[in-house]
ChimeraX commands (.cxc) that place a marker at each C-alpha (Angstrom):
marker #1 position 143.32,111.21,26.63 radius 0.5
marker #1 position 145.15,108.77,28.77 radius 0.5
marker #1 position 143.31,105.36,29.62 radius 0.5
marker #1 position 144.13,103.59,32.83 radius 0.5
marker #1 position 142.84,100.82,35.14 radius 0.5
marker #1 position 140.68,101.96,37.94 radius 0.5
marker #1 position 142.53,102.95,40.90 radius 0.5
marker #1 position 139.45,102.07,43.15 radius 0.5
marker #1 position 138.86,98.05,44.11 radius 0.5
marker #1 position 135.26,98.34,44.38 radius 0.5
marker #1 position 133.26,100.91,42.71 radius 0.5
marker #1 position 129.87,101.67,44.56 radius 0.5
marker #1 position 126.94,104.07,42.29 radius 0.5
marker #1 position 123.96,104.84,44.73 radius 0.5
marker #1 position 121.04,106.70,42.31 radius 0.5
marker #1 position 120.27,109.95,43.75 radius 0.5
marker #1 position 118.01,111.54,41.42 radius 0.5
marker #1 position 115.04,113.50,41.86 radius 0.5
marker #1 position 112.48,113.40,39.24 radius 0.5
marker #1 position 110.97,116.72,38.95 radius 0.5
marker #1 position 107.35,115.43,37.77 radius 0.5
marker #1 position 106.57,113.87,41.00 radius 0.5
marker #1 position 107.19,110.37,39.55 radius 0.5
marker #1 position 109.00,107.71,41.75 radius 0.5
marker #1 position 112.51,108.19,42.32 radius 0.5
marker #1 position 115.38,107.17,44.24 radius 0.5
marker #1 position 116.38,110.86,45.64 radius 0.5
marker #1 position 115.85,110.82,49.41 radius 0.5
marker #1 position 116.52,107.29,50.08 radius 0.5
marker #1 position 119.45,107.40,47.71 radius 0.5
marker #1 position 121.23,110.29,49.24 radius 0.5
marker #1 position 120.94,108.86,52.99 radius 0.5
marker #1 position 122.23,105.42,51.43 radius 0.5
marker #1 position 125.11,107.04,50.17 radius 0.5
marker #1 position 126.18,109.16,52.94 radius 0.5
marker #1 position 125.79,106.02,55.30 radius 0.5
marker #1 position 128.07,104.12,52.78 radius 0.5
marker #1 position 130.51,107.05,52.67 radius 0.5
marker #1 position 130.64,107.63,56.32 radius 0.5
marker #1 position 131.84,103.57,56.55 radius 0.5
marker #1 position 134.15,103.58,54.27 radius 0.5
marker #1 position 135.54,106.48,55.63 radius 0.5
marker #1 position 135.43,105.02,59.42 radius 0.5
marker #1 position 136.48,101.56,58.13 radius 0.5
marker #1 position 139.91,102.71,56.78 radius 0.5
marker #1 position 138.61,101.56,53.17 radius 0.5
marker #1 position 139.23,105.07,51.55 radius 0.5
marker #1 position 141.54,104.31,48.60 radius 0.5
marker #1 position 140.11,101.25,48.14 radius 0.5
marker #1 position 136.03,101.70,47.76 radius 0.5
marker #1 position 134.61,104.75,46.19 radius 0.5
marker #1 position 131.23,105.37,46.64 radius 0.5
marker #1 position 129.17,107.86,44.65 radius 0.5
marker #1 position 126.24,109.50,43.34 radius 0.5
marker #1 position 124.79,108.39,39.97 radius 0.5
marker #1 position 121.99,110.70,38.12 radius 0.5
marker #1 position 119.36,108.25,36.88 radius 0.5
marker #1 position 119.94,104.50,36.25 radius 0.5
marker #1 position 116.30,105.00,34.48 radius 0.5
marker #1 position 115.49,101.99,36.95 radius 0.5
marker #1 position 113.41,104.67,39.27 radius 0.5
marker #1 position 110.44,101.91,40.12 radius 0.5
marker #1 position 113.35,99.24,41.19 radius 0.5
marker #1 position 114.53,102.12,42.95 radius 0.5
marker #1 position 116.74,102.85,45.34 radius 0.5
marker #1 position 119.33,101.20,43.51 radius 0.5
marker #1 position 122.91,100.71,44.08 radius 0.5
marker #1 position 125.50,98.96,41.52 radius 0.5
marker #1 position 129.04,97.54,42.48 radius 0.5
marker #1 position 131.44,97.84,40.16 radius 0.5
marker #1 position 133.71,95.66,38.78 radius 0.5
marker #1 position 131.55,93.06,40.04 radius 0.5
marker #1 position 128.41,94.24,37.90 radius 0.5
marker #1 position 126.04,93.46,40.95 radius 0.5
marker #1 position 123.00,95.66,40.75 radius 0.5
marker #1 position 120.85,95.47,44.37 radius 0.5
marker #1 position 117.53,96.75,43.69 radius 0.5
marker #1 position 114.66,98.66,46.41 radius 0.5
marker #1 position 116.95,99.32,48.61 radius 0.5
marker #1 position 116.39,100.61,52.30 radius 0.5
marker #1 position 118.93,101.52,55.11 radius 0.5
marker #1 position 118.40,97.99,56.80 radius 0.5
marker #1 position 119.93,96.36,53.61 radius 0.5
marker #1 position 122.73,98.14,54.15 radius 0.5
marker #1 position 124.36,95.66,56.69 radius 0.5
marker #1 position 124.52,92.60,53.75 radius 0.5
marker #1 position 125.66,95.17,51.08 radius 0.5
marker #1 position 128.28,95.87,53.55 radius 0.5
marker #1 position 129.15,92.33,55.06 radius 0.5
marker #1 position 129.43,91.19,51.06 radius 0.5
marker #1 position 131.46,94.10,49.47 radius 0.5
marker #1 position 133.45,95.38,52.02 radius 0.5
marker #1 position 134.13,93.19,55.18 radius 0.5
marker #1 position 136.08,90.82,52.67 radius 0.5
marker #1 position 138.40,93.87,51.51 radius 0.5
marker #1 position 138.61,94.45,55.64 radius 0.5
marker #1 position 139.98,90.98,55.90 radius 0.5
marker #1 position 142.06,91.58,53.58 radius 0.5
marker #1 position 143.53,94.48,54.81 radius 0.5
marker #1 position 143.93,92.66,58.41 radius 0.5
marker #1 position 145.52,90.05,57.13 radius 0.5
marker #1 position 147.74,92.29,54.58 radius 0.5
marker #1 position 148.85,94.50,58.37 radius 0.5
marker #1 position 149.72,90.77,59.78 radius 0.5
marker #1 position 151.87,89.80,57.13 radius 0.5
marker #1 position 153.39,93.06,57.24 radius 0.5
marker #1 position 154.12,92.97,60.81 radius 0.5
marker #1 position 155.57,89.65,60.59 radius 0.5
marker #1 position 158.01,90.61,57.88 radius 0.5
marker #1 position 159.13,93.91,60.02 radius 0.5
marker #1 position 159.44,91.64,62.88 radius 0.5
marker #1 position 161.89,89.28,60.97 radius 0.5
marker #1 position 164.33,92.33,59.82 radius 0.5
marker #1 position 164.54,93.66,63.87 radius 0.5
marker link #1:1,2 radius 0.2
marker link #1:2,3 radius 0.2
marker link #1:3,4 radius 0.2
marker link #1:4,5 radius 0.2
marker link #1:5,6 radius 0.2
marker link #1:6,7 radius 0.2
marker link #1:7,8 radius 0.2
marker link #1:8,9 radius 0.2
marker link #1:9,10 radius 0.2
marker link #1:10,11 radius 0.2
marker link #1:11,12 radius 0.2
marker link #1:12,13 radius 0.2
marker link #1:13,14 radius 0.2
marker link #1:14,15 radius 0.2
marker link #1:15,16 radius 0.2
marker link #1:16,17 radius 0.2
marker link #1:17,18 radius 0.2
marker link #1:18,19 radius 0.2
marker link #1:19,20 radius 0.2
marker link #1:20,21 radius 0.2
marker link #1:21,22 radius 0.2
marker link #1:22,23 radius 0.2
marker link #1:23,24 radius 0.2
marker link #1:24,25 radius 0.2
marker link #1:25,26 radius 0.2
marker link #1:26,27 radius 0.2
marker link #1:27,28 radius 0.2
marker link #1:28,29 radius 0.2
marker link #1:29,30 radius 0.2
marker link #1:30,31 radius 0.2
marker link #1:31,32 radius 0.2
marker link #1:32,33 radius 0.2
marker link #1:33,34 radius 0.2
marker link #1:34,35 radius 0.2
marker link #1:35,36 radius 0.2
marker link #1:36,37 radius 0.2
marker link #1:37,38 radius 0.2
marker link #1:38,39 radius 0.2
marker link #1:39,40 radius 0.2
marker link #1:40,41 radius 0.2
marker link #1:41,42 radius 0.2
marker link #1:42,43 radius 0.2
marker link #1:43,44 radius 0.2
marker link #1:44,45 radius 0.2
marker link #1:45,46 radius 0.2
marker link #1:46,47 radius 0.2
marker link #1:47,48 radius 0.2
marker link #1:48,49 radius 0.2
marker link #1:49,50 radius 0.2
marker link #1:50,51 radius 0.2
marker link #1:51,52 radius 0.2
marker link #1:52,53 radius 0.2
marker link #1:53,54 radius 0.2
marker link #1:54,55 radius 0.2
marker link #1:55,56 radius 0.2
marker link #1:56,57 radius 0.2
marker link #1:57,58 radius 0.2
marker link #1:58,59 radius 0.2
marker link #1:59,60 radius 0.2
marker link #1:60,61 radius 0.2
marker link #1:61,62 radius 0.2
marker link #1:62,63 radius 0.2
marker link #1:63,64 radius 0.2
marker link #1:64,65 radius 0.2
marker link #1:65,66 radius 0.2
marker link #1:66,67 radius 0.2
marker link #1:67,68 radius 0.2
marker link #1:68,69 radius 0.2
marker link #1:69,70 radius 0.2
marker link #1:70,71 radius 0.2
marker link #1:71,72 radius 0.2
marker link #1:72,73 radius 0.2
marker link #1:73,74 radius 0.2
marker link #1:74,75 radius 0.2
marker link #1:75,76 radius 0.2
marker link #1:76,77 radius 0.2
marker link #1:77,78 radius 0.2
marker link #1:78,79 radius 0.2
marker link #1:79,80 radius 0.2
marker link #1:80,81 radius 0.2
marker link #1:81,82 radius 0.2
marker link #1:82,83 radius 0.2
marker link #1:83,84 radius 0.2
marker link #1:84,85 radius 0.2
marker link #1:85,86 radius 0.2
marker link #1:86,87 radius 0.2
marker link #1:87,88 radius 0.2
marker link #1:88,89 radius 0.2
marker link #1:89,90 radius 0.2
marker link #1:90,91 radius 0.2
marker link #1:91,92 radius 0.2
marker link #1:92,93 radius 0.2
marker link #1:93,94 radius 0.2
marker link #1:94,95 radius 0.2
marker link #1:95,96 radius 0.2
marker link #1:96,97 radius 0.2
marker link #1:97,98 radius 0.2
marker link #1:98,99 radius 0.2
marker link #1:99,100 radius 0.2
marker link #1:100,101 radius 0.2
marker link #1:101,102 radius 0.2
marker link #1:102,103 radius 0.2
marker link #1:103,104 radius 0.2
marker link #1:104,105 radius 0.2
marker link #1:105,106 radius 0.2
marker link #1:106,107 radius 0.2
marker link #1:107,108 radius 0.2
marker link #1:108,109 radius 0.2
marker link #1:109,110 radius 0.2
marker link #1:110,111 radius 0.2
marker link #1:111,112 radius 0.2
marker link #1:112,113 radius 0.2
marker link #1:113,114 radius 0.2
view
């Protein structure tokens, strides 16, 4: 076994499991959270950076949906597709600034060696 630091910046777990006794769970919401958080990350250039996945049960299923951000140890709790756009503007649009602002400095350095 070989230990290591993980590779991703932000670490996103969306609960997508289905309770087979008809109790609440976070299955169907969960599932369409996730793909919507995959799908941005993906159009946002953030792959590399953000992983988002699925998570079997948090055994949280009445908080549920639930999604937890990791390193940051942030746990948001019932949440529906329009939470999405806070979840987003707080864990990702600052690693899109800093991505924008990484390209600038970048571009300024290449423009100093031409």
């Amino acid at each position: 076994m070989k230990a290591s630091k993980n590779p991703y910046q932000k670490h996103i777990f969306i609960c997508t499991n289905h309770r087979k006794n008809g109790e609440v769970s976070c299955a169907q919401a969960g599932e369409e959270i996730c793909e919507y958080l995959k799908s941005y990350v993906k159009d946002h250039g953030l792959k590399g950076k953000v992983r988002v996945s699925r998570s079997g049960c948090f055994d949280l299923c009445a908080q549920g949906p639930n999604v937890m951000i990791f390193p940051d140890n942030i746990w948001y709790r019932h949440v529906e597709m329009k939470d999405l756009k806070e979840v987003i503007e707080s864990q990702f649009d600052p690693l899109l600034k800093d991505k924008s602002s990484s390209n600038k400095s970048t571009q300024m350095q290449a423009s100093f060696y031409i």
